[in-house]
N, C-alpha and C positions, 0 to 999 in steps of 0.2 A: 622612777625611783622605787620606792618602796610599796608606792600603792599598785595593784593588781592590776587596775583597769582603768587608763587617764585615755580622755580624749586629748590627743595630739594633733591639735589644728592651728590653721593660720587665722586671723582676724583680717580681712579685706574691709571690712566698711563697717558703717553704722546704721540700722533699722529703726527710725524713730516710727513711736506711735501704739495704741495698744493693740495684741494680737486678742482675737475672741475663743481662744481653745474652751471650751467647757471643763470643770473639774470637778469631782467629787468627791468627799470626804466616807472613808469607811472605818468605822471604829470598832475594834475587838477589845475584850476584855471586863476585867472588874476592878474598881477603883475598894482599896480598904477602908478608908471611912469618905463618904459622900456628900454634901449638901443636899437635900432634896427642895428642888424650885419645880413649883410650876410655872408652864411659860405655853402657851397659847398664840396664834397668831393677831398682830396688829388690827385693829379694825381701822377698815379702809386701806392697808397694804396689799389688796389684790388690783392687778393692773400695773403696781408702780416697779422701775426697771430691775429693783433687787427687795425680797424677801426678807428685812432685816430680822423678824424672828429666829427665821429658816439658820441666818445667819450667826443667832447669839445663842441657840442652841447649837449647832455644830463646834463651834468655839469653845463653848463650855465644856459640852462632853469629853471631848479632844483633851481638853487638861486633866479632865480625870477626875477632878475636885469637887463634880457635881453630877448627881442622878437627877435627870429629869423627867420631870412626870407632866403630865395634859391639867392644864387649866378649865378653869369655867369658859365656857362657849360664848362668845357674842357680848362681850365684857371691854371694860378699855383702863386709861387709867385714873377716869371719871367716877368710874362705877364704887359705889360700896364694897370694901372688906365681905369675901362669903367665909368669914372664917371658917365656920363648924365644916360646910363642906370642904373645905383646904386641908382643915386638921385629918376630917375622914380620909382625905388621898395620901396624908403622912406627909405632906407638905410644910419643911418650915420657914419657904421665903414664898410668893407668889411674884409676878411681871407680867405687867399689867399697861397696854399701851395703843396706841391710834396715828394713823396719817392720814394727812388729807394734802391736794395739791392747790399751788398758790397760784395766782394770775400770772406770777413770771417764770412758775413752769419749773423752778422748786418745791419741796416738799416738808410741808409741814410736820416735826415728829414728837411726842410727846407719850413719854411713858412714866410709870412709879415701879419701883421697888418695896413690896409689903414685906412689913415682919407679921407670920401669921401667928406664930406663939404669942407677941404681946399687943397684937391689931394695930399695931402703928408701922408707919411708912419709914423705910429706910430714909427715901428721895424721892422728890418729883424731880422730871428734867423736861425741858423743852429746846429745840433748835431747829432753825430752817435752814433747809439741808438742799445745797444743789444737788440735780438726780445724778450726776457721774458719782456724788459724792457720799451716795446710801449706803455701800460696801463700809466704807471707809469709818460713817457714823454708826456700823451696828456693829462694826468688830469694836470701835472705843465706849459702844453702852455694855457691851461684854467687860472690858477689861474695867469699868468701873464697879458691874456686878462683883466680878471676881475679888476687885480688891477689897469692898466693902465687907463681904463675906467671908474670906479668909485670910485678911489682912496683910498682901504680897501686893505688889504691883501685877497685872494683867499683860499678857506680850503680844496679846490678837490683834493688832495697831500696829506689832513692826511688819517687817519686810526679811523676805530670804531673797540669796543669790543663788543661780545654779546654772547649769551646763545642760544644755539639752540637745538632742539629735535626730531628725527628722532624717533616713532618707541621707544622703552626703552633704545634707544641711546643721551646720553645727551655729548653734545661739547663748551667748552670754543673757538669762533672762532677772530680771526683776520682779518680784510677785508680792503678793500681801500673805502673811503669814498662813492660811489656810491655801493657798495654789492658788487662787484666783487674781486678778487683775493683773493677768499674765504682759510683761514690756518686754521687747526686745532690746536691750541696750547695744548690743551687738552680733552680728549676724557674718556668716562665713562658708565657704565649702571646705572650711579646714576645722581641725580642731581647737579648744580652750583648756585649758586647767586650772586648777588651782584658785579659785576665786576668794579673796577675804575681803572683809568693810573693815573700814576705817572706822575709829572709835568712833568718831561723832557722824558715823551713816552717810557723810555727805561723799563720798568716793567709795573706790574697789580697786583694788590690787590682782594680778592676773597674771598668768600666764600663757603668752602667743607664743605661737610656730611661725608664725607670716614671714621671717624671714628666713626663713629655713635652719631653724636652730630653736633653743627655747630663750626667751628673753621675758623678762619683768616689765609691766605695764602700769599704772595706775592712772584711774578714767574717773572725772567729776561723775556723777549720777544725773543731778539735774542738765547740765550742760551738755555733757558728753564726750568735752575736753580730754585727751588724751596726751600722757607723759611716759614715754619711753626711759625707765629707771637702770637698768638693768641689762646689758650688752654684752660683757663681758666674754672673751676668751673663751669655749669651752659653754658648759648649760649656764641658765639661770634660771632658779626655778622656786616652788614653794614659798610666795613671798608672805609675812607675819608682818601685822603691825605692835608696835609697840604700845601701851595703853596711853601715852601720853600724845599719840598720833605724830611723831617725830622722826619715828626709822623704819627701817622694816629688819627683818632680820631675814634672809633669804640661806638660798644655799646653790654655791658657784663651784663649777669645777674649773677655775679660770689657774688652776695650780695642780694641773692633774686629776686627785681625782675628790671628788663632792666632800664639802667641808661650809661648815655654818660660818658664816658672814653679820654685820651689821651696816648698815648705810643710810643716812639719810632719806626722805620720803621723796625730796626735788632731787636726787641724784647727787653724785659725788663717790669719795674716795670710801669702796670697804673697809670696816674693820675686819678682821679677821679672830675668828672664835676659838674653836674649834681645832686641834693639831693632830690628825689621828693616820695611821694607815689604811684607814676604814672609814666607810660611807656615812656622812653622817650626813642627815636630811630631817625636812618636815618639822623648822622649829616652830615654837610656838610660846608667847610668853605668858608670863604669870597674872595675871590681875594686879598684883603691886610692881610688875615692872623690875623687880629685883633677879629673879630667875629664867631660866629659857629651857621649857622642855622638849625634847629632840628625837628623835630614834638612826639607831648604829648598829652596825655590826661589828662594831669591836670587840666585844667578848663572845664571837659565834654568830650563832642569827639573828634578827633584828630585835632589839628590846630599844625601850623608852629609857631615856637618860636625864637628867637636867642637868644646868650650868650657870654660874652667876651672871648675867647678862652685859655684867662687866668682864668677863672671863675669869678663869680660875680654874677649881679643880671637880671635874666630871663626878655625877653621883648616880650610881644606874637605880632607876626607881621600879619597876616591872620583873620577879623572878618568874614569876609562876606561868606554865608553858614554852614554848621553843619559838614562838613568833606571833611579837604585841608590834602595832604600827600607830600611824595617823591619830597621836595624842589631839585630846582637845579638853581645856580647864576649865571649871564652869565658875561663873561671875564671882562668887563666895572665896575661891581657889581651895576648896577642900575637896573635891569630887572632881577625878580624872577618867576622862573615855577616852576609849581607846577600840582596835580591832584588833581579835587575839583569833589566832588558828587553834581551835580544836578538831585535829582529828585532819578531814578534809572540809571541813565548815569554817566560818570565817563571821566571827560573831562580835557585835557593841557589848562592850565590857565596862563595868566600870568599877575603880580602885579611890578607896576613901583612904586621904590621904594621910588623916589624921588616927584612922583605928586600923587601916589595912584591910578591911572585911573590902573583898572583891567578890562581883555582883555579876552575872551574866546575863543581859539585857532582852536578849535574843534568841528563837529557836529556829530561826531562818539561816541559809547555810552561804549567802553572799553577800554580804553585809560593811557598808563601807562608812567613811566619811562623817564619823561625826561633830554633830554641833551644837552648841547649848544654844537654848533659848535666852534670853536676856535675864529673865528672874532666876536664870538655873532648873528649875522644873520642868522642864519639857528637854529631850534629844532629840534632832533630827537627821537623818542619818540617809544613804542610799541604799536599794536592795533591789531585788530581781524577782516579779512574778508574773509569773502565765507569760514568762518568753522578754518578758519586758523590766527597762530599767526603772523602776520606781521609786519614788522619795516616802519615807515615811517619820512618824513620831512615834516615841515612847517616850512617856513619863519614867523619869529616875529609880520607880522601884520595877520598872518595867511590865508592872498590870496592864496600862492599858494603851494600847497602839493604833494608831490612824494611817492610812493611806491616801497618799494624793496620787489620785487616778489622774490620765487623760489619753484621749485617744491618739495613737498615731506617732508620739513623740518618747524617747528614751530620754531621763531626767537624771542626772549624775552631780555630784562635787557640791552639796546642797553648804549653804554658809549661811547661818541664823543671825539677821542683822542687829543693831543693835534699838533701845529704847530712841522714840524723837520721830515726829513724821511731820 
């Protein structure tokens, strides 16, 4: 359809289990106003399977929201308030923490959060953490930092979907929001598209070739369960769920040519949307479920549209430029991304819905697929460097941007899942 560059593959089976690709987080830029935390590593975190410091700073940074700076040395979160030295580093929060390993071979973890302006502790916390389970506890002591501090909820706890390509190996993957605890949920020599979660995280919606056509899927996450939605006549493709997790809104050309659809999640009879001579694809709906915004070429190249998701009467949302695609609405539904061709470049944009002021996110020239973060402040999006497909983030005012590296693998169609693990 519309987007440049879909893996178009079949799904044969399922890969259960975790893969150990290594990742790494690279962050550019400058955030406009910052928290300044220091953060230090764990005492007694060396040895144990994951680095939760390592881990709640790269998470922080990544949001943008916080400058972090080197703590006192050889400290935990036992130790005395060093204020005066904290205040010296410009310091106005300190973290402050220790592991130790337990006879069943779990790990002990215990940290504080210091308010260093008025010497008192935000929090002490303690949990005995199974060791697969150390990733997992240091992205949610992040997202409690986060929220304490800037008073949002923290999204380093969810989970992203994405497409990745090894070689004529193509993988539906599973990951925790920074790249890491890479899962194979499905695996193939053919290609995947289009991946979305289901509001409440517990499924994914998709697009297979395996039958040699494109057909709509949607797969439990935990299970693995597989439902074949979507067959139809002609493609079916681009599948949306609806916020109350009841339909999806796809787009069939099962009447000639591509036109937006709605249908139940367990299958059944389409409604039909959409009545144009023109391509209309890639819906997506509103956060209150009242609207469904689109892209078409009905008045020339492709621009964004939206529609009452009851149907009704078409409102084109996107003037500016000659080709905007692959809308995505962030949780709030005031801020729209999208990818707009400037020039020969192909850049994350985004259009505020309620002043208009449109934003260009990006100075990179391939640029695809965006997706919010669950609190809205974070985009993650697909792009292209040093030869390879790469996943990345930018923050909403677009300062500051992270990359998830890895070796050997092309990473495509990223889908920001949703709050709940």
């Amino acid at each position: 359809m519309w987007k440049r560059r879909h893996f178009v593959t079949a799904l044969t089976g399922m890969t259960a289990g975790w893969a150990h690709a290594q990742f790494r987080v690279e962050i550019s830029g400058i955030g406009a106003t910052q928290w300044p935390l220091a953060l230090e590593a764990f005492r007694g975190e060396t040895g144990a399977p994951a680095s939760p410091s390592a881990i709640i700073r790269a998470d922080l940074e990544r949001s943008g929201a916080f400058r972090l700076l080197s703590g006192p040395a050889d400290k935990d979160e036992a130790s005395p308030l060093p204020q005066e030295a904290l205040r010296g580093s410009g310091a106005d929060a300190w973290l402050a923490g220790s592991m130790s390993r337990l006879a069943d071979r779990s790990w002990d973890v215990r940290y504080r959060l210091w308010d260093v302006v008025k010497g008192q502790p935000h929090f002490t916390r303690s949990a005995n953490v199974p060791a697969p389970d150390l990733r997992l506890a240091a992205h949610r002591i992040a997202d409690e930092i986060y929220e304490k501090m800037t008073g949002e909820r923290g999204v380093f706890a969810s989970r992203i979907a994405y497409v990745s390509r090894s070689g004529k190996q193509y993988a539906l993957v599973i990951a925790d929001a920074d790249g890491e605890g890479r899962q194979v949920a499905l695996s193939s020599s053919e290609p995947i598209i289009s991946p979305a979660w289901s509001p409440d995280g517990k499924s994914l919606a998709y697009v297979s070739f395996e039958q040699q056509k494109a057909a709509v899927w949607v797969q439990e996450v935990m299970t693995g369960k597989r439902t074949l939605v979507a067959n139809f006549r002609g493609s079916n493709s681009a599948p949306a769920w609806s916020p109350d997790g009841r339909e999806l809104a796809l787009t069939l050309s099962r009447d000639a040519i591509a036109q937006l659809y709605v249908m139940p999640v367990n299958g059944g009879t389409p409604r039909r949307l959409t009545t144009s001579p023109s391509i209309d694809t890639e819906p997506v709906y509103s956060p209150d479920g009242k609207s469904i915004y689109f892209v078409s070429d009905r008045q020339g190249g492709p621009q964004i549209f939206k529609i009452p998701s009851s149907g009704g009467r078409v409102e084109r949302v996107t003037f500016k430029g000659s080709y905007n695609i692959s809308p995505a609405i962030s949780p709030d539904g005031t801020l729209l991304a999208y990818v707009n061709r400037d020039g020969g470049a192909f850049r994350i944009t985004t259009l505020d819905l309620t002043s208009g002021t449109i934003s260009s996110l990006t100075d990179t020239n391939d640029d695809e697929s965006p997706s919010f973060a669950p609190n809205g402040r974070l985009i993650m999006y697909a792009s292209r460097s040093q030869g390879r497909d790469v996943l990345m983030t930018t923050t909403i005012d677009g300062r500051i941007k992270a990359r998830l590296a890895t070796s050997g693998l092309d990473m495509r169609e990223p889908a920001w899942g949703p709050y709940g693990r």
